[in-house]
C-alpha positions, 0 to 999 in steps of 0.5 A: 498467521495474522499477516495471512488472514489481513492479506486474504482481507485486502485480496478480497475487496474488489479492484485492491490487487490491482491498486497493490500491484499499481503501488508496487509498480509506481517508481519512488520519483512520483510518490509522495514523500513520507514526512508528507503523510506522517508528519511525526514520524520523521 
């Protein structure tokens, strides 16, 4: 149930569909690598 209430939360913060959707869309080639962003977890 909680997993609804955040999506309801990001779904009502304007223009984040579109920035979900974008991500969603955005082929691995052109994102940043994960050990980029979390250092400790890899």
């Amino acid at each position: 149930m909680e997993n609804i209430f955040e999506t309801n939360y990001l779904l009502s913060v304007p223009g984040m569909e579109e920035i979900i959707q974008d991500g969603l869309n955005t082929p691995l080639s052109e994102c940043v690598p994960l050990s980029d962003v979390w250092p400790d977890v890899i």
